[in-house]
C-alpha angles and dihedrals in degrees: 000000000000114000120230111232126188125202119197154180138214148161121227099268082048100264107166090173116121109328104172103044150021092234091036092098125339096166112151092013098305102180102167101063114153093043095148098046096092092058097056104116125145101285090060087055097052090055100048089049093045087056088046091055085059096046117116105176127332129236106209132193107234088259102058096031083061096044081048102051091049096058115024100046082063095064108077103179117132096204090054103128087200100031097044104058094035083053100045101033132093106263126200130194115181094210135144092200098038102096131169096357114199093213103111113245103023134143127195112219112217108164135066108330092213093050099033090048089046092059085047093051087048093049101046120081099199139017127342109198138203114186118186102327082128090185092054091040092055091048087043091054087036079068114038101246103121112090092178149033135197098191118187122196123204123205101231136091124220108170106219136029125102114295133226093241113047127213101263098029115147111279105251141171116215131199109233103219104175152338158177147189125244116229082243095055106255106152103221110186121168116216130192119204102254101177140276117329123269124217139210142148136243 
């Protein structure tokens, strides 16, 4: 049985919103897309290509799933660490409104999401990766299918935007299992689902 993995980013105050672009997502007024460009130095880069070499096959939100079919079909390279396995490997979208994608080797999820992410799960040997897609992560977490998370935290606040962890999630503790700190100063920390949270007092 496959593992879900989820790779995000936030800011310091939890944004999750575009990230890599001004045009990524401006939903709701978003004026400070491409808040994480300026910190990708090549730590960040050896990360991200070291999560694309485990990856088995990606489940994508719509959104991201379309940002991702009108770049990376375009770069050809075979040698490409980050092209070549977006390119080659199966792809899923859970949508009601995606139909007939051109991006080869993609499948539109229409059923239960629960139902429909756990036989993928089941069918997938290694890793079966989300990466940004913050409305798919949250249901995902809502329903106990990510086994783990790369979460990267960027040192800047931004004050508004949508966040990663919305109010009324689904309280849950979490195993850190590693984690670095990029020379520009991006805080990755990989994270497995442990159980429910426990409480006490001081």
């Amino acid at each position: 049985m496959g593992k879900l993995t989820v790779t995000a980013f936030v800011t310091l105050d939890g944004v999750h919103q575009a990230p890599g672009g001004p045009e990524e997502d401006p939903s709701g007024g978003f004026e400070h897309g491409g808040w994480s460009v300026p910190y990708g130095d090549e730590d960040f880069g050896r990360f991200v290509t070291d999560g694309f070499s485990r990856v088995d096959a990606f489940l994508l939100g719509r959104r991201t799933y379309e940002i991702f079919a009108g770049y990376w079909p375009k770069i050809t390279d075979p040698a490409d660490p980050i092209a070549s396995k977006l390119n080659s490997l199966p792809k899923y979208v859970p949508s009601s409104t995606l139909v007939q994608p051109a991006w080869e080797n993609t499948t539109v999820i229409t059923g239960e999401l629960d139902k429909e992410v756990t036989d993928l799960k089941e069918r997938t040997e290694g890793e079966l990766q989300v990466h940004g897609s913050a409305a798919l992560a949250q249901s995902l977490f809502a329903l106990d299918l990510v086994d783990t998370l790369h979460l990267m935290t960027f040192p800047v606040v931004l004050g508004a935007g949508r966040r990663l962890f919305a109010e009324g999630g689904l309280p849950t503790a979490f195993r850190r299992t590693g984690g670095t700190t990029t020379g520009a100063g991006v805080a990755i920390n990989t994270y497995e689902l442990e159980c429910r949270p426990t409480y006490g007092s001081y």
